[in-house]
C-alpha positions as protocol buffer text, in pm:
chain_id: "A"
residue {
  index: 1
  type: UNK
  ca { x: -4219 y: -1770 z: 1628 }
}
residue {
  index: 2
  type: UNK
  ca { x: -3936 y: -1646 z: 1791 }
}
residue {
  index: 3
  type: UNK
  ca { x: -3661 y: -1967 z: 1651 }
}
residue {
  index: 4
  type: UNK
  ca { x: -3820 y: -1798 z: 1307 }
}
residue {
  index: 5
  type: UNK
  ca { x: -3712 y: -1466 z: 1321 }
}
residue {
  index: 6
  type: UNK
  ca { x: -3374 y: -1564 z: 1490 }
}
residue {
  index: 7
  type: UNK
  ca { x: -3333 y: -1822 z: 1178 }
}
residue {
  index: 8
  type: UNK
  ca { x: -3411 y: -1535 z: 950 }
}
residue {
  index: 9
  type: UNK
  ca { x: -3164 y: -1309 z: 1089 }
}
residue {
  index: 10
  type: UNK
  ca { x: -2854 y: -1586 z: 1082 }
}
residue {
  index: 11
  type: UNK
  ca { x: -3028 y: -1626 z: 718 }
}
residue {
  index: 12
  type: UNK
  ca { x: -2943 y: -1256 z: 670 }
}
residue {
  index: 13
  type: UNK
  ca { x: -2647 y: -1252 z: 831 }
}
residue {
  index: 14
  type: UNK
  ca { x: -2561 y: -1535 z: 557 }
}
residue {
  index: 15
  type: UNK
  ca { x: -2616 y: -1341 z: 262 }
}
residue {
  index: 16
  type: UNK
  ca { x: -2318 y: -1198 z: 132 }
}
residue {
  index: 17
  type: UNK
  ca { x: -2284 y: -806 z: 175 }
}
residue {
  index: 18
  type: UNK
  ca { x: -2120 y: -537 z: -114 }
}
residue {
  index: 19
  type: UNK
  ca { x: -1788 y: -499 z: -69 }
}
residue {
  index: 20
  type: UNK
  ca { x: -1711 y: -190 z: 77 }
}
residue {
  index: 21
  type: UNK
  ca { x: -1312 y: -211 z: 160 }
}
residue {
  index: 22
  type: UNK
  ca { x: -1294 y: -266 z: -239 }
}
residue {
  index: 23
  type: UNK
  ca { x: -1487 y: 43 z: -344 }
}
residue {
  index: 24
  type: UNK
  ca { x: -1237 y: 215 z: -39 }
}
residue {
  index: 25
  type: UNK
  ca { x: -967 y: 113 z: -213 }
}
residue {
  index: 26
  type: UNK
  ca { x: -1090 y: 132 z: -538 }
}
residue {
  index: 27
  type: UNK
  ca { x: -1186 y: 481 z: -461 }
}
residue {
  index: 28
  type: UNK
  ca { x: -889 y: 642 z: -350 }
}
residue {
  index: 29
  type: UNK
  ca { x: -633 y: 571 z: -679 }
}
residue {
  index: 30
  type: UNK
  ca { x: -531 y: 911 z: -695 }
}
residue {
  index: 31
  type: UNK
  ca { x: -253 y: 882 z: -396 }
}
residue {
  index: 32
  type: UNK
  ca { x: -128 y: 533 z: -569 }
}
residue {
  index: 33
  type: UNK
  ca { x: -122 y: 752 z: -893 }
}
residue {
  index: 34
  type: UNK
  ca { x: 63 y: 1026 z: -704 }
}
residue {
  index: 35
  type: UNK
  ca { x: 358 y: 776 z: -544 }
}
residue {
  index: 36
  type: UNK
  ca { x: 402 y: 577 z: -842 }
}
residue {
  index: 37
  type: UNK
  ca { x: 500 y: 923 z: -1038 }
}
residue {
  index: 38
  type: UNK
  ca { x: 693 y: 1131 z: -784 }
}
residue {
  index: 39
  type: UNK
  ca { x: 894 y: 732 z: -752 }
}
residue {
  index: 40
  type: UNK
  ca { x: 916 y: 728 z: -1128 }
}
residue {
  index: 41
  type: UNK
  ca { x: 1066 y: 1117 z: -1093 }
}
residue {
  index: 42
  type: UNK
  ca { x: 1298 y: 1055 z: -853 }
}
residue {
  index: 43
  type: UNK
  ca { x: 1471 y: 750 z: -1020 }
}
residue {
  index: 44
  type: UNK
  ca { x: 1498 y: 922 z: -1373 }
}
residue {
  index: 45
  type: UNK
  ca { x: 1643 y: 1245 z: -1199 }
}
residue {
  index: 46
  type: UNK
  ca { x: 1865 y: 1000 z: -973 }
}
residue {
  index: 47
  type: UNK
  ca { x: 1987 y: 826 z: -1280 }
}
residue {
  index: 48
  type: UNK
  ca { x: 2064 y: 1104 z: -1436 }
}
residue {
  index: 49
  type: UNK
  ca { x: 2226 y: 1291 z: -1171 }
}
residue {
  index: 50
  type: UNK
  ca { x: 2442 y: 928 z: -1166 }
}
residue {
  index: 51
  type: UNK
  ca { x: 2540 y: 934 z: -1474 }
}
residue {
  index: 52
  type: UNK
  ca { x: 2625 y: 1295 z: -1492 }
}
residue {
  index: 53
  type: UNK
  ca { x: 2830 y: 1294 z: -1181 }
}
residue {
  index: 54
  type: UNK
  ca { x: 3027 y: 967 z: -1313 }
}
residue {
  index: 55
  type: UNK
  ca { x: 3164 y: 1219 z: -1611 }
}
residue {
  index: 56
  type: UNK
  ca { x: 3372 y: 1329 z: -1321 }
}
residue {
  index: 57
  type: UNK
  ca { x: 3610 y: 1021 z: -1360 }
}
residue {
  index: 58
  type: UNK
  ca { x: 3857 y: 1033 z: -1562 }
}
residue {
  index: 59
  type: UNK
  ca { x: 3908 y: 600 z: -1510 }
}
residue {
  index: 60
  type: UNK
  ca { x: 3632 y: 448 z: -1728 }
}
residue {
  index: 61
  type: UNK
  ca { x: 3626 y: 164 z: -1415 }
}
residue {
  index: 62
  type: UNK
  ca { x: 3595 y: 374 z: -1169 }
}
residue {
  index: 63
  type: UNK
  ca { x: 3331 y: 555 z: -1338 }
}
residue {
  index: 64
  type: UNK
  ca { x: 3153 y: 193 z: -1404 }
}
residue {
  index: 65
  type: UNK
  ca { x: 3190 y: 135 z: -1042 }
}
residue {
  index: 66
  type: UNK
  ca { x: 3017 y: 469 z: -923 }
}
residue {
  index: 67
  type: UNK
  ca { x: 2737 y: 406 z: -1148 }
}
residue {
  index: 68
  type: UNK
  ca { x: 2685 y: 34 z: -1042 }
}
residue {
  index: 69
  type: UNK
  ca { x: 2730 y: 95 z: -686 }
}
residue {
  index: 70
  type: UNK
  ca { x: 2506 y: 426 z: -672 }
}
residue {
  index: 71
  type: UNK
  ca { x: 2233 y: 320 z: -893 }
}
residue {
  index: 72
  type: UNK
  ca { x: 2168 y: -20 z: -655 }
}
residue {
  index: 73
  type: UNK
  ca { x: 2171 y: 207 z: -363 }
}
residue {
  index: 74
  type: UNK
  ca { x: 1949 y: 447 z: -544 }
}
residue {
  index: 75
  type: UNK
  ca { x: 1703 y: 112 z: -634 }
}
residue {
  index: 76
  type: UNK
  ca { x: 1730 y: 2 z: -241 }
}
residue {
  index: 77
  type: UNK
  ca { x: 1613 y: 347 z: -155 }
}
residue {
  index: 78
  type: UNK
  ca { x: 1280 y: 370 z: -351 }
}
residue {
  index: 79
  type: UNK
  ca { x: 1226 y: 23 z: -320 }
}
residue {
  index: 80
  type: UNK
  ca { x: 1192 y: 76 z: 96 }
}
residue {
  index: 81
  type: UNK
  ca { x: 992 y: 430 z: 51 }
}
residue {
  index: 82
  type: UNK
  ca { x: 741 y: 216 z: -207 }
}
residue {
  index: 83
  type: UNK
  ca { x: 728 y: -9 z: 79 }
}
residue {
  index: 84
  type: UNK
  ca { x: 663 y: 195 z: 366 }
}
residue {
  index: 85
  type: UNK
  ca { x: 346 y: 359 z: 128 }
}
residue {
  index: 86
  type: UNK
  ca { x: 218 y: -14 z: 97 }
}
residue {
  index: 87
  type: UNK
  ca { x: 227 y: -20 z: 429 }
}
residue {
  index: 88
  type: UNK
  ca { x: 50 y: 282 z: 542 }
}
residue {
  index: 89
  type: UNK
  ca { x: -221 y: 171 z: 290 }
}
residue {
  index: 90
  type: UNK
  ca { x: -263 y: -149 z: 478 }
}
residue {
  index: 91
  type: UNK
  ca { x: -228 y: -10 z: 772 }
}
residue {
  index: 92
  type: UNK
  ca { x: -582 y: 174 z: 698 }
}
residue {
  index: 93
  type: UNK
  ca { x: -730 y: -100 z: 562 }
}
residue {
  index: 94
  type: UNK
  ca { x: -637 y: -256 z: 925 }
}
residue {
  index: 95
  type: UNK
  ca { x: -805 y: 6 z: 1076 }
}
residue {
  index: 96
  type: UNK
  ca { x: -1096 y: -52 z: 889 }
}
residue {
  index: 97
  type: UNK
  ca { x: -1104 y: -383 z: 983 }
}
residue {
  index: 98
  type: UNK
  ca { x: -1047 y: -342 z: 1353 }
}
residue {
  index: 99
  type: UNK
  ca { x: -1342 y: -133 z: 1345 }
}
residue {
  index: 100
  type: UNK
  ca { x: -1578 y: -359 z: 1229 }
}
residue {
  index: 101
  type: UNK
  ca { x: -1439 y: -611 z: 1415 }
}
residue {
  index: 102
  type: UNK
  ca { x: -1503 y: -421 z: 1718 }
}
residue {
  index: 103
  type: UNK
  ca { x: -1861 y: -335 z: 1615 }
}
residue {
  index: 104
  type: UNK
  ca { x: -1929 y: -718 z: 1555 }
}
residue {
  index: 105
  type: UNK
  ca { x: -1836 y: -765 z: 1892 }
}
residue {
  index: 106
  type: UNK
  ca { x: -2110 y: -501 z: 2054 }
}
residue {
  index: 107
  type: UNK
  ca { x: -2345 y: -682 z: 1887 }
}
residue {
  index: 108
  type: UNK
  ca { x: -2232 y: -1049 z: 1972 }
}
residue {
  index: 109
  type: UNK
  ca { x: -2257 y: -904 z: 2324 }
}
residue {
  index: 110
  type: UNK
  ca { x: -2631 y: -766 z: 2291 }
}
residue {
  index: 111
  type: UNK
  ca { x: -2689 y: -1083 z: 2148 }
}
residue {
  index: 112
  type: UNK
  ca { x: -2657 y: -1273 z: 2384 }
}
């Protein structure tokens, strides 16, 4: 009776469980929503502040160069603060995970 109920349980253990990291994550758009658009904001107001400031050349190549060289940096910029906000995301995620991980572990112990 007993090899039963443990079979049943591994059984249940088995069946696959709703996904709840992907309603999380699913769940929460509105701070994706909110760095994609202050990102999008700060590179049209960067690119415009470039090209504004590059009417301060009188040299058309100099004024090229400014642009070129300002607008890469401007591109390295957001592209490390959209990183560092995937990152923070995953880090909770990882959280999430440890978590569980942790709890699967109390109950391997009482398992056994």
């Amino acid at each position: 009776m007993e090899q039963t109920q443990t079979r049943d349980h591994n059984a249940e253990a088995l069946q696959r469980q709703p996904d709840k990291q992907s309603s999380l994550v699913h769940g929460r758009r509105w701070p994706t929503v909110l760095v994609t658009g202050t990102l999008l904001a700060a590179a049209g107001g960067g690119f415009s502040s470039i090209r504004w400031a590059s009417g301060a050349f009188s040299d058309i190549g100099v004024a090229v160069n400014f642009v070129v060289v300002n607008t890469l940096s401007l591109l390295v910029f957001l592209a490390i603060i959209a990183q560092a906000c995937i990152y923070w995301a995953q880090r909770g995620i990882m959280e999430q995970q440890w978590i569980a991980m942790q709890d699967a572990l109390k109950q391997a112990k009482e398992q056994t």
